[in-house]
C-alpha positions as CSV (number, residue, x, y, z in Angstrom):
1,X,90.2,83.9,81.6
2,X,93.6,84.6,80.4
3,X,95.0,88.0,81.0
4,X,97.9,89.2,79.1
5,X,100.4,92.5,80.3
6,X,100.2,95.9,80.0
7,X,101.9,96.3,76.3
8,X,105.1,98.9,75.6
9,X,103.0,100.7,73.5
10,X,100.3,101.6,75.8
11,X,102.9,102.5,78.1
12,X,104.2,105.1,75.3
13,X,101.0,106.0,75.0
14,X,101.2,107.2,79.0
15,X,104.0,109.7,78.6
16,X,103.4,112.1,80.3
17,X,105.0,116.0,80.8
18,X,107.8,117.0,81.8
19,X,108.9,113.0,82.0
20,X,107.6,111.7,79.0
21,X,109.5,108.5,79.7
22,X,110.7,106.8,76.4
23,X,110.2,102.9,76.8
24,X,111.6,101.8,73.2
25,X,109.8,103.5,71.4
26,X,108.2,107.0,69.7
27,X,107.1,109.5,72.5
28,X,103.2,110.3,72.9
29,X,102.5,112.3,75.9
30,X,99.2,112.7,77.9
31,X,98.8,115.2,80.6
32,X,97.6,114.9,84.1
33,X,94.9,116.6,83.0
34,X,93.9,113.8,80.8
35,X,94.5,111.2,83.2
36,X,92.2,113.4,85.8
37,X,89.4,113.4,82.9
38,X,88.9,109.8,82.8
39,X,87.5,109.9,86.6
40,X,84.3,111.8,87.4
41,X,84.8,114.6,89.5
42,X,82.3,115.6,91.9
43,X,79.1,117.0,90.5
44,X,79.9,119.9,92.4
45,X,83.2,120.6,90.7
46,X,85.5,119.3,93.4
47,X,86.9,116.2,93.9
48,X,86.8,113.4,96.1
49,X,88.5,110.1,96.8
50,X,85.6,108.0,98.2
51,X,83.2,109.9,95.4
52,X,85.9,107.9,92.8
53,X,86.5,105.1,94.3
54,X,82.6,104.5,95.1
55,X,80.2,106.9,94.4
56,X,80.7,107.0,90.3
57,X,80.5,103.2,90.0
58,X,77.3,103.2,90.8
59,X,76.1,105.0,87.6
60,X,78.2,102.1,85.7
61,X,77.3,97.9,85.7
62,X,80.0,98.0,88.3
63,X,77.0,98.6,90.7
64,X,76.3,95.2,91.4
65,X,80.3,94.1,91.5
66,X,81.7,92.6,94.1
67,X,84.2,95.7,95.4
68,X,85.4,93.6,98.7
69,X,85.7,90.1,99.1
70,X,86.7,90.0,103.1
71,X,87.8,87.0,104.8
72,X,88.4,87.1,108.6
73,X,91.1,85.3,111.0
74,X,88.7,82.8,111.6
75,X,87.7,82.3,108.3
76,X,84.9,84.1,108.0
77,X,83.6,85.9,104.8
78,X,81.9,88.4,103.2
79,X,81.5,90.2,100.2
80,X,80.3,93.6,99.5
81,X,79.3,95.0,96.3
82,X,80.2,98.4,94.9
83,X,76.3,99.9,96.1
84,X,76.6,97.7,99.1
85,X,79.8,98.9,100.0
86,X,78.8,102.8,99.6
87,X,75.4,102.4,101.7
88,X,77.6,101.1,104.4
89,X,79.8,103.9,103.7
90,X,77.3,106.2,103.8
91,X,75.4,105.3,107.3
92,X,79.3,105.6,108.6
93,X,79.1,109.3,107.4
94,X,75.7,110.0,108.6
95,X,76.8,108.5,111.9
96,X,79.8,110.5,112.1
97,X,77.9,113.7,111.6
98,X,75.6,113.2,114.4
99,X,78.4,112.7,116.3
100,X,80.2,116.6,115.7
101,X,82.4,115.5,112.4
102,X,83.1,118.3,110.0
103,X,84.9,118.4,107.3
104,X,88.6,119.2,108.1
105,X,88.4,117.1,111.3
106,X,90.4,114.2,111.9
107,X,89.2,110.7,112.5
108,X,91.6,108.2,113.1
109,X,91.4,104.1,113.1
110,X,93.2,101.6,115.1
111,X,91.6,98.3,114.3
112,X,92.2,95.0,112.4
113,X,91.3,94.6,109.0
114,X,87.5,93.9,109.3
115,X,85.0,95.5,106.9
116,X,84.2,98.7,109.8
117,X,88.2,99.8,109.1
118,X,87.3,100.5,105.6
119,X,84.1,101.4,105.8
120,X,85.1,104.2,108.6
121,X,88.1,105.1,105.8
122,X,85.1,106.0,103.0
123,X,82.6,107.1,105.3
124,X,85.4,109.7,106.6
125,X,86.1,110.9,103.2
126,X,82.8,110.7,101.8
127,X,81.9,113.7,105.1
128,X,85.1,115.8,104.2
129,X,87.1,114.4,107.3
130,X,90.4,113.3,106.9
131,X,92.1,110.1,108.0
132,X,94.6,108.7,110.1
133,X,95.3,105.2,109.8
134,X,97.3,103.2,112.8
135,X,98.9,100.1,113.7
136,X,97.2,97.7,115.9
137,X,100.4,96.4,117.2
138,X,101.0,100.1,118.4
139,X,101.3,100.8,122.3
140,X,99.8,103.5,124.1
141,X,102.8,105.6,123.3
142,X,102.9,105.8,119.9
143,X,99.3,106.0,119.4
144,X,99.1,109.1,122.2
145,X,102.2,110.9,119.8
146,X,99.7,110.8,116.3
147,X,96.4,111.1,118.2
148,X,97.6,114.3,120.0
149,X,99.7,116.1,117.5
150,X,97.0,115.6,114.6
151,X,93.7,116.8,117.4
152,X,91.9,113.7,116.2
153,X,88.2,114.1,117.2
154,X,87.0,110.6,116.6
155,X,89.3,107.1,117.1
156,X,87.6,103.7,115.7
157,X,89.0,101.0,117.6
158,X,88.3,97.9,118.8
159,X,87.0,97.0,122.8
160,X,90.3,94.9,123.1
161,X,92.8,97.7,121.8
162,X,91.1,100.0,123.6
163,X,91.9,98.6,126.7
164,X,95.3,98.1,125.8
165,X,95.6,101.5,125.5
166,X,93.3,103.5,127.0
167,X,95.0,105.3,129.7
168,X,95.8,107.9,127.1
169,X,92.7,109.5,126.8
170,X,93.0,112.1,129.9
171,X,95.9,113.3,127.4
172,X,94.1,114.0,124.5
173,X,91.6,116.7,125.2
174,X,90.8,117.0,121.4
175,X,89.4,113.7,121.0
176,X,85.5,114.1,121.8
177,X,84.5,110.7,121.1
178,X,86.0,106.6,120.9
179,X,83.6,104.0,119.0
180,X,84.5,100.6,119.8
181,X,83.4,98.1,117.0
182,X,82.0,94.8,118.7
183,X,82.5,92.3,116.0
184,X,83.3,89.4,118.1
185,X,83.2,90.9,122.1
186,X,81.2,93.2,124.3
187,X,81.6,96.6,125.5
188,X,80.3,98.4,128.0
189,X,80.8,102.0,127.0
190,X,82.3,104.6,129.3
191,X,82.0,108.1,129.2
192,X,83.4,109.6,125.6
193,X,82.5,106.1,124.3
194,X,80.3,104.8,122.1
195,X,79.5,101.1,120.3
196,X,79.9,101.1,116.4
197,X,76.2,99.5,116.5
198,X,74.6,102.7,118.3
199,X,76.8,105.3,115.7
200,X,75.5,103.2,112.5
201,X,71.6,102.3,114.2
202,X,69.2,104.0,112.4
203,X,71.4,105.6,109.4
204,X,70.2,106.6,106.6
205,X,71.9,104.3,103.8
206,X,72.2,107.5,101.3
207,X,74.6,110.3,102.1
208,X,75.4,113.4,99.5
209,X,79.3,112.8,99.4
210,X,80.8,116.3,100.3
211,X,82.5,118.5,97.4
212,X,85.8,118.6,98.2
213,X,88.6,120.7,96.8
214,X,91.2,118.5,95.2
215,X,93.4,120.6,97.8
216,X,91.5,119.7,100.6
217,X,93.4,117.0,103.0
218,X,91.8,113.7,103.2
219,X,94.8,111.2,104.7
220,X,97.5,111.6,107.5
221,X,100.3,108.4,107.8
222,X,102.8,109.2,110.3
223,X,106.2,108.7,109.3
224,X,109.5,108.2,111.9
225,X,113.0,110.2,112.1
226,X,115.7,110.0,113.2
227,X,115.1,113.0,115.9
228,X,111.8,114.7,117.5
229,X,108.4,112.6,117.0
230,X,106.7,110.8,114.4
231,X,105.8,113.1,111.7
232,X,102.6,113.6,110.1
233,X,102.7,113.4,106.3
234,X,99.1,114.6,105.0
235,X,98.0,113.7,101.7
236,X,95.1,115.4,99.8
237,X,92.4,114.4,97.6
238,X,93.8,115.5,94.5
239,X,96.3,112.1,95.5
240,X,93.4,110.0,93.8
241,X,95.0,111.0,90.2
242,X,98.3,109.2,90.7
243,X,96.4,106.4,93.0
244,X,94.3,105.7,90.1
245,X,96.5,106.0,86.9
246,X,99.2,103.9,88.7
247,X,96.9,101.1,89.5
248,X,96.4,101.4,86.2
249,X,99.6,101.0,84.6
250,X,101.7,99.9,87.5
251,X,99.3,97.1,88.5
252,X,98.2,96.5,85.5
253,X,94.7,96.5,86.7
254,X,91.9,94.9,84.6
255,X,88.4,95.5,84.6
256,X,87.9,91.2,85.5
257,X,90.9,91.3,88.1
258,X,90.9,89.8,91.7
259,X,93.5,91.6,93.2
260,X,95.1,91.6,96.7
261,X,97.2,93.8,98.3
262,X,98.8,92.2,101.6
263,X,99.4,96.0,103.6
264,X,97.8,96.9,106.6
265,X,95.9,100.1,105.9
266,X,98.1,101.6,109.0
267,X,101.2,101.4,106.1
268,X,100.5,103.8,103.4
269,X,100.7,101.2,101.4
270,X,97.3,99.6,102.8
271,X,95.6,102.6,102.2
272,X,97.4,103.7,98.6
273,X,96.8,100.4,97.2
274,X,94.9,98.0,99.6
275,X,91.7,100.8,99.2
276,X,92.1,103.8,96.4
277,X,94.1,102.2,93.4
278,X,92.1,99.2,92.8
279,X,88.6,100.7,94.1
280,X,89.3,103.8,92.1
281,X,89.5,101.9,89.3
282,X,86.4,99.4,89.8
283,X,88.5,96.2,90.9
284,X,87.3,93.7,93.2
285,X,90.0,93.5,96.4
286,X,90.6,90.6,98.8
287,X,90.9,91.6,102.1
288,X,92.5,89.3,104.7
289,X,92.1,90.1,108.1
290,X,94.8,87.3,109.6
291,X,98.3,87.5,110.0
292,X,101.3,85.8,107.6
293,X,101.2,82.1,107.1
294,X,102.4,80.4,103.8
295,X,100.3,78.5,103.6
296,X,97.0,79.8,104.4
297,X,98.1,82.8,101.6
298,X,98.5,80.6,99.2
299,X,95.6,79.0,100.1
300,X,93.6,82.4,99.9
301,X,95.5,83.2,96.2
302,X,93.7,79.1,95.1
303,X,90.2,80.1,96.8
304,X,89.6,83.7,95.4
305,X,91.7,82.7,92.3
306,X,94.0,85.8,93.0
307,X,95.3,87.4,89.7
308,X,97.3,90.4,90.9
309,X,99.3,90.7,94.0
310,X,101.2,93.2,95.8
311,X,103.2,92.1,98.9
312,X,106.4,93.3,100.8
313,X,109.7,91.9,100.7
314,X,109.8,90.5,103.9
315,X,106.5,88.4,103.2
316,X,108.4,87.3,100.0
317,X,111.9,86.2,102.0
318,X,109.0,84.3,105.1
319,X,107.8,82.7,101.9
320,X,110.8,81.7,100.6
321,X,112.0,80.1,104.1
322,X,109.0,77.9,103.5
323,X,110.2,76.8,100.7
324,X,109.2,76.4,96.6
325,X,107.3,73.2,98.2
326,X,105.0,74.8,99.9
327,X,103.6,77.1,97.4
328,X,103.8,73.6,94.3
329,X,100.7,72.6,96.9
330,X,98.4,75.0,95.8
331,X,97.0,75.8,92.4
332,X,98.6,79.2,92.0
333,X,97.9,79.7,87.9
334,X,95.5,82.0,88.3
335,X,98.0,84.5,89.6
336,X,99.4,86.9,86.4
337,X,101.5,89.6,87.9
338,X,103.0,89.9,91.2
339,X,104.5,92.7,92.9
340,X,106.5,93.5,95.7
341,X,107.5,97.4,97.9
342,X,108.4,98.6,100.9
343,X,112.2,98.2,100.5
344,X,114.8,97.2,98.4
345,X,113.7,93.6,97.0
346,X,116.9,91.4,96.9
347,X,117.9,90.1,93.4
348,X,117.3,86.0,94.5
349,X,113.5,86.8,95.1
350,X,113.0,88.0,91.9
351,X,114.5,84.6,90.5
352,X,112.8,82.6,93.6
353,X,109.2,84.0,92.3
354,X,110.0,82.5,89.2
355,X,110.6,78.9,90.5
356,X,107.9,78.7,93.2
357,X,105.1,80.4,91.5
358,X,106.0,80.8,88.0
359,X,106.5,84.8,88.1
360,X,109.3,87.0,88.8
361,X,108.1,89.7,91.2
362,X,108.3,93.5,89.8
363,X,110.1,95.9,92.5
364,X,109.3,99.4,92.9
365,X,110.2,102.5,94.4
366,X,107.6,105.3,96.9
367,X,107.3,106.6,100.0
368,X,104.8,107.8,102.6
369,X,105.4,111.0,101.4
370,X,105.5,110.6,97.3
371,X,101.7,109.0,98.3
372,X,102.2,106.7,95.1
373,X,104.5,104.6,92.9
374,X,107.2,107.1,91.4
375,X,109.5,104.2,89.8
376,X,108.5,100.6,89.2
377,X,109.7,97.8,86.7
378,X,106.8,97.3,84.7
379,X,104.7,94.4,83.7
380,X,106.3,94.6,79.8
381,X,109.7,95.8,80.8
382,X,112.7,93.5,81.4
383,X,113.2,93.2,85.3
384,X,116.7,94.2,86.1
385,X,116.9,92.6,89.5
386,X,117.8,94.6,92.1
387,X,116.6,97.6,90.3
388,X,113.8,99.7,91.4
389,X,112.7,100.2,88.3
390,X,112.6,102.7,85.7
391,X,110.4,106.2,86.5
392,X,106.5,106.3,85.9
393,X,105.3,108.7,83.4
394,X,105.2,112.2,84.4
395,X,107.5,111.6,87.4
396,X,110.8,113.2,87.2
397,X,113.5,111.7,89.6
398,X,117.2,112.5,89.7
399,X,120.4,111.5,91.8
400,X,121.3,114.9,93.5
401,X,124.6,115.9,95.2
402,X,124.5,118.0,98.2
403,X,123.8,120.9,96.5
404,X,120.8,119.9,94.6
405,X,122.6,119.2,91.2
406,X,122.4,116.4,89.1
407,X,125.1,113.8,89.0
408,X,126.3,111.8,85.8
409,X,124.9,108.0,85.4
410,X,126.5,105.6,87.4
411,X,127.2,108.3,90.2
412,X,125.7,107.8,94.0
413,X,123.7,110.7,95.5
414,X,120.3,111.8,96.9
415,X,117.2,110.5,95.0
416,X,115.5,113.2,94.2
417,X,111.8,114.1,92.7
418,X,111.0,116.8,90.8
419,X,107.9,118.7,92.8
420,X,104.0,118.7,91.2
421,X,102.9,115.0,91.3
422,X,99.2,114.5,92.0
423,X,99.9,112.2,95.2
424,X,102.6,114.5,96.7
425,X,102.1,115.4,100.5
426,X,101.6,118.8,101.2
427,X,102.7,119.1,104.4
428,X,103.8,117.9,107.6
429,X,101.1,118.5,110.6
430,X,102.0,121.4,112.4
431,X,105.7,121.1,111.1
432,X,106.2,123.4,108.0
433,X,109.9,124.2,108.6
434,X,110.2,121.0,108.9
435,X,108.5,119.9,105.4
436,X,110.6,122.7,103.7
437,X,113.8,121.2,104.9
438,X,113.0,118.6,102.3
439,X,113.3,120.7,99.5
440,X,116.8,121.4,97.5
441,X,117.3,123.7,94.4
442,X,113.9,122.6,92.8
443,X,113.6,118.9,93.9
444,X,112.2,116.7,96.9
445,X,114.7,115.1,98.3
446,X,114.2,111.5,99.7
447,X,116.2,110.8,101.7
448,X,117.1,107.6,99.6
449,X,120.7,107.3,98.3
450,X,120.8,105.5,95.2
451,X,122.2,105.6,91.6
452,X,121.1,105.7,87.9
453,X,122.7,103.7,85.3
454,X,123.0,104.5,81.5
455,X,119.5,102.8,80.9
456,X,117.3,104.9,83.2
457,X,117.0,102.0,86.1
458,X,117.3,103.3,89.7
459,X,119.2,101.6,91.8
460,X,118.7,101.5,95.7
461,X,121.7,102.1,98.4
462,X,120.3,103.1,101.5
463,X,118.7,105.2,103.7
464,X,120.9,108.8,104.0
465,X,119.5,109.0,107.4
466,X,119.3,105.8,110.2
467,X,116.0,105.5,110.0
468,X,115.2,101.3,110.9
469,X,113.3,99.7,108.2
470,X,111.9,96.8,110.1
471,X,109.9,94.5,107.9
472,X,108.1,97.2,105.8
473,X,107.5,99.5,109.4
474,X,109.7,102.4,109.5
475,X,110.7,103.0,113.2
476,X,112.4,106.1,114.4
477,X,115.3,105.6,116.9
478,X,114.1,108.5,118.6
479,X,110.8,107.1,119.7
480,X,112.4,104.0,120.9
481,X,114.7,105.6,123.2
482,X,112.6,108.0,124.6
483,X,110.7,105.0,125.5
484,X,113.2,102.7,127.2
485,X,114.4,106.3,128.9
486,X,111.0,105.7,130.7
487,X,112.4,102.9,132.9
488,X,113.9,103.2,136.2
489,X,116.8,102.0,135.5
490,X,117.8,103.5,132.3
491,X,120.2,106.2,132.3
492,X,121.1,106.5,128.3
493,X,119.5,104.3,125.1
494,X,121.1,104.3,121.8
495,X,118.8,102.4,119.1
496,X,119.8,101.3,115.6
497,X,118.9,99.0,112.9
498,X,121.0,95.3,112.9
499,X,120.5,93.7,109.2
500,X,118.1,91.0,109.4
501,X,117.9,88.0,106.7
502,X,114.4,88.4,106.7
503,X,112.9,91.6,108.2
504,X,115.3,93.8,106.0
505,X,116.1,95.2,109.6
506,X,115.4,94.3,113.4
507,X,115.5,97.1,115.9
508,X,118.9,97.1,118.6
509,X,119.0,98.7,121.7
510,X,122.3,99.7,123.5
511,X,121.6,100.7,127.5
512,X,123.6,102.8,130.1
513,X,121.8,101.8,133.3
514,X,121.7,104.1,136.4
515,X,124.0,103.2,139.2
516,X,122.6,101.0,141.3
517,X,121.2,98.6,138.6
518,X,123.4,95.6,136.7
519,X,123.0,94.3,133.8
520,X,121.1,91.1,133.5
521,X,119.0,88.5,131.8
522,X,116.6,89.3,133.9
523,X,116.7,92.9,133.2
524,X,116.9,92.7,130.0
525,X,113.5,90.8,129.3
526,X,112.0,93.3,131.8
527,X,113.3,96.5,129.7
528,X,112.3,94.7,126.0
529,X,108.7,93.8,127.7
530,X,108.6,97.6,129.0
531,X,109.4,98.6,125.5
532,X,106.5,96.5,124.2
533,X,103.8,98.1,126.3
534,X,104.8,101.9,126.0
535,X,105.5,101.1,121.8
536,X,104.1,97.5,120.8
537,X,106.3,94.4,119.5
538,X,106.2,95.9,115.9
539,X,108.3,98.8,117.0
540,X,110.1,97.7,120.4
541,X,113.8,96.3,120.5
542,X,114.3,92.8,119.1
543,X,117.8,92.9,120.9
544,X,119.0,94.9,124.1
545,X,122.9,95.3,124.9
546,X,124.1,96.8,128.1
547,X,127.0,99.3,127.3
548,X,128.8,101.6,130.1
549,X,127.9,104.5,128.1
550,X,126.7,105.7,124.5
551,X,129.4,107.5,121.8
552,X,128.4,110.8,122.1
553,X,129.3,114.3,120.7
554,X,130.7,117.1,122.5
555,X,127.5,118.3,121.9
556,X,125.9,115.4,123.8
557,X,123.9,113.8,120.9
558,X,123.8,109.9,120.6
559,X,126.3,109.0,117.5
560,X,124.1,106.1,116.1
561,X,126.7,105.5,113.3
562,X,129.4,105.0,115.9
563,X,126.9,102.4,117.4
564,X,125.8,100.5,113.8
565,X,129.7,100.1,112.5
566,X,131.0,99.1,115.6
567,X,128.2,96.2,116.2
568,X,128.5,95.5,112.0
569,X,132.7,96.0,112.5
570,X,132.4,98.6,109.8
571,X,135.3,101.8,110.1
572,X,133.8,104.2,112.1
573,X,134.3,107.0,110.3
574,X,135.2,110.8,111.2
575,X,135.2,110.7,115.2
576,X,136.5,114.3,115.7
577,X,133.2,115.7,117.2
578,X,133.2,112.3,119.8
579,X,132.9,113.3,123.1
580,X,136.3,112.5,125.2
């Protein structure tokens, strides 16, 4: 079938207050509250995301759709249509209730992408529960941090990542219960734990989704900084609005698309647009448990004759190491629009998309916290590359000086939202002072420092914090330090982000042993292995220098910057406050 772009008009047509966002042409505005009526809305006057993303396609032909095509590291598959999908959904609630789930409680999932993740995600929502989404590549550490500061009742994981991390659990007297999914090993429960097959046994298939206030939280992603612990950005239902008109009009999403989004649900990203955009809006979605390999995803795009994809930068730069021969292999024409987020995209893999697979891939701009696409380039607008984009209707950025006033075109500042979006987070767990920090004379502010030109395109400088964007996974320096602090023979870590050709960033580490220990090869493997069991590979140091001390203030905080221009050769800046 041949699919053709979203067209400018329709995109005037999606103008929506206070941003009515002018694309060439006259201005016709829509309200959220237009967008909002073209989803159902629970019959009991709430709203829900799994009751819009499931539930309402079952009163529709979508019924018998295929909503998940799933296709595991071994290459097994499976597909689930929309009802099929919801009853397996529903026996998850039902099983979650007889376990002590309420609405409000937390259930969080650290597992692969197999079929349970997702169906633990909708069975969640569909009770009123919210979720919390990990990493499986995260060590005990990190996964203690989230599980303890959000009280999670429930954790899905897996018998294997249990293990890995399971000498957590006399920390975390809030969590009542672990199910361990068995999909390809065996379990012998202990006490608190429970096999996936004994929750789901005997479950009803039909479950009255709970009625929800579109205020109500339904997801938690943990985000890093630069000090104190990863912080919990919670999203609520109401999010479902931008989730579904941006699927709409950023992805372009057709009624007849196969679309795949390459995110792990533990990335906002997974969960925004591997589960709610295209669900929400009746799609069919390829899920692929496995990790990257150009080949096999080109292979999966030919097999499932892929229409719409969404991937990450760093995928795109692994792909273009391969090289433009390796995707000419595969029949790629059914593809129609690809996309690409997660951080700056660089101007050669716009062009590169182009050669290998016939398409230029469209950049665009949100957070963990925004909860959706705030600026994109659009599939009928001319791709500026290097440009994030231009804003989606109804979303109001500016560039911001310190104060919170805007700056003139051209000019460098804070980007900067303008508060009421459907998708915005409403708070971080147990950190309010913290969330209101992020607010300036009126707007949200980033923490992105980037520029507008004459034409309304965004452009991306850098983080205003030191934040380490490793291949799509923000990491907080923080966390890594307090981890390598851990060992023996650590006396001070320093951790920042080197530039990386193809991660966008790899985590450094700069140690100050104790006396009594010298630096060595030795060493150095032993504290990077250290790292990887307290944080996991995804968010332990790729490199580890010994130093005789860290640049520090008078005040005895780590000066990071100091660290970064002096490993880069960059100036280093004011030093007054440097520590003699």
């Amino acid at each position: 079938m041949e699919y053709k772009p979203i067209t400018k008009p329709a995109i005037e047509q999606f103008a929506v207050e206070p941003n009515l966002g002018e694309y060439d042409g006259a201005r016709q505005s829509i309200t959220w509250e237009q967008i909002r009526s073209e989803l159902d809305g629970h019959p009991g006057g709430g709203l829900n995301i799994a009751y819009e993303c499931l539930d309402r396609h079952l009163k529709t032909n979508r019924r018998d759709k295929v909503a998940m095509i799933w296709e595991g590291k071994d290459g097994e598959q499976e597909t689930y249509t929309f009802e099929q999908f919801t009853k397996e959904a529903n026996r998850v609630a039902n099983g979650l209730r007889a376990l002590g789930v309420e609405k409000g409680d937390r259930v969080f999932m650290f597992i692969d992408r197999v079929p349970e993740c997702y169906f633990t995600a909708f069975g969640t929502l569909k009770l009123g529960a919210v979720i919390g989404p990990l990493f499986c590549a995260f060590g005990p550490d990190a996964v203690k941090d989230r599980l303890e500061d959000s009280a999670a009742k429930v954790l899905v994981t897996s018998p294997a990542l249990w293990e890995k991390i399971k000498e957590i659990r006399g920390d975390l007297p809030a969590l009542k219960t672990v199910v361990l999914v068995t999909r390809r090993e065996e379990a012998k429960p202990a006490a608190g734990e429970v096999l996936w097959d004994d929750v789901i046994a005997g479950q009803s298939d039909e479950f009255e989704t709970v009625n929800t206030d579109p205020e109500d939280y339904s997801v938690m992603h943990y985000t890093s900084g630069t000090t104190g612990k990863p912080k919990g950005a919670a999203h609520v239902h109401n999010a479902i609005i931008g989730h579904y008109a941006t699927g709409k009009y950023v992805l372009d999403l057709h009624e007849e698309d196969i679309y795949w989004c390459t995110a792990d649900p533990g990335w906002v990203t997974g969960t925004s647009y591997g589960m709610f955009a295209p669900w929400s809006n009746g799609v069919t979605s390829l899920i692929h448990e496995g990790g990257f390999s150009a080949n096999a995803w080109y292979g999966l795009i030919a097999k499932y004759k892929v229409t719409v994809w969404y991937t990450a930068p760093t995928a795109i730069r692994m792909l273009m190491k391969a090289g433009e021969a390796a995707a000419k292999k595969h029949d790629l024409s059914s593809l129609r629009y690809t996309m690409s987020v997660g951080e700056p995209l660089n101007p050669e893999a716009v062009v590169w998309g182009e050669r290998a697979i016939g398409l230029p891939f469209h950049d665009n701009w949100w957070q963990t916290e925004t909860g959706a696409i705030m600026i994109a380039n659009y599939a009928s607008m001319e791709i500026r590359p290097g440009s994030m984009g231009r804003p989606f209707p109804g979303i109001e950025p500016a560039i911001v000086d310190d104060e919170g006033n805007e700056v003139a075109p051209g000019e460098e500042g804070d980007l900067a939202v303008r508060p009421g979006w459907p998708s915005m987070f409403r708070t971080y767990w147990n950190r309010e002072e913290l969330y209101d920090s992020c607010f300036r004379n009126g707007w949200y502010i980033t923490g992105d420092r980037a520029r507008m030109d004459e034409d309304g395109y965004f452009w991306f400088i850098g983080r205003a914090d030191d934040v380490i964007n490793t291949a799509g996974h923000l990491v907080g320096p923080f966390e890594v330090e307090s981890a390598l602090l851990e060992h023996e023979a650590v006396a001070e870590a320093g951790v920042i982000g080197k530039p990386d050709p193809v991660a966008m960033e790899v985590v450094k580490a700069f140690v100050a042993l104790k006396d009594g220990y010298e630096e060595s090869e030795e060493l150095r493997r032993e504290l990077r292995q250290f790292a990887i069991g307290k944080l996991g590979k995804a968010v332990a140091p790729r490199e580890i220098e010994f130093l005789p001390g860290m640049p520090k203030t008078r005040s005895g905080k780590i000066m990071r910057r100091l660290l970064k221009a002096r490993e880069l050769g960059l100036p280093e800046g004011d030093t007054s406050t440097l520590e003699d």
